[in-house]
N, C-alpha and C positions, 0 to 999 in steps of 0.2 A: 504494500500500500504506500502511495506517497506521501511525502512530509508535506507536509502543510500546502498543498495545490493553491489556496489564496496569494499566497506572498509570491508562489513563482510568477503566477498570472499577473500580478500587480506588477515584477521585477521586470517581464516581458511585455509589459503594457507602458512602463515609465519607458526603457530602453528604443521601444516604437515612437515615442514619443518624441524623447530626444533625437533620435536621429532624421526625425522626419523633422526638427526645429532646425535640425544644421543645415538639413539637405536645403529645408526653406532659404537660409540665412547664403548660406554659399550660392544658392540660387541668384538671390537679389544681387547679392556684392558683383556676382558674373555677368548681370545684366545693366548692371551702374555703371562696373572700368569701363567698359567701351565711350560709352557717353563722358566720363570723364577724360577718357584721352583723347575723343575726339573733340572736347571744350580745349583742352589743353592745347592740342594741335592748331585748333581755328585761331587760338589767341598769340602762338606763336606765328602763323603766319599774319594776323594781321597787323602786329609789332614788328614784324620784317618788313613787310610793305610799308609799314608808315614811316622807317628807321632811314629804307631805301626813298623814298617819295622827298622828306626831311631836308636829307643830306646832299641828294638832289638839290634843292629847292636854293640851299645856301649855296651852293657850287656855283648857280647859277648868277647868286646875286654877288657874286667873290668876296663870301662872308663866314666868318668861322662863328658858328653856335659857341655859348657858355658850355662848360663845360655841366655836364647833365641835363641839359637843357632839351634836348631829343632824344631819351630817355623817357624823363619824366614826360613827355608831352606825349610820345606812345603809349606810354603805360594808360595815363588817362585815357587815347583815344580805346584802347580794349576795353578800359572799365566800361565807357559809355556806350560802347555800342556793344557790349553787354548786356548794357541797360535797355538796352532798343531804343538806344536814339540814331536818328539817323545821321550816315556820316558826316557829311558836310556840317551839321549842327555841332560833332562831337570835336571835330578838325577844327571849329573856332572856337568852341569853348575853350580846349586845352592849350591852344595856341595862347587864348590872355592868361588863363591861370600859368602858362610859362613865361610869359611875359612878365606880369605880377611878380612870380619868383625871381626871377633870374634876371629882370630886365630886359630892354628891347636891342637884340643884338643890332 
């Protein structure tokens, strides 16, 4: 006869339990990286582009940026159109708030 049938049942009922919590849990986390690397990736190229666009912009004018100054004014343009602004809006906002900081080169 078996020992106590309850506790195994119970033993085999928590362990179902848990592992259907992991499988859930590794599930979600596997269906998030993607989207997070693919935020990551959108935000490094569109701080590439604006770094490229920038440095441009000054080459043309035969002017050298402060130093951090297209940086900081990328990073912003990711925040914002992160935010769903649209670029051109995000591209003048960060431009005065570079401005503001660092002065008008």
């Amino acid at each position: 006869m078996p020992s106590n049938p309850p506790s195994r049942l119970k033993l085999l009922v928590s362990r179902c339990a848990h592992t259907t919590v992991i499988a859930m849990a590794l599930g979600t986390a596997g269906a998030l990286a993607p989207t997070a690397q693919a935020q990551s990736y959108r935000d490094t190229v569109i701080n590439e582009r604006c770094t490229k666009a920038a440095t441009n912009d000054f080459a043309k004018l035969a002017k050298t940026p402060p130093a951090g100054f297209i940086p900081f004014t990328c990073s912003c343009v990711v925040q914002e159109i992160n935010a769903q602004v649209p670029v051109d809006q995000a591209r003048a906002t960060c431009k005065a708030q570079a401005i503001a900081k660092f002065g008008k080169p």
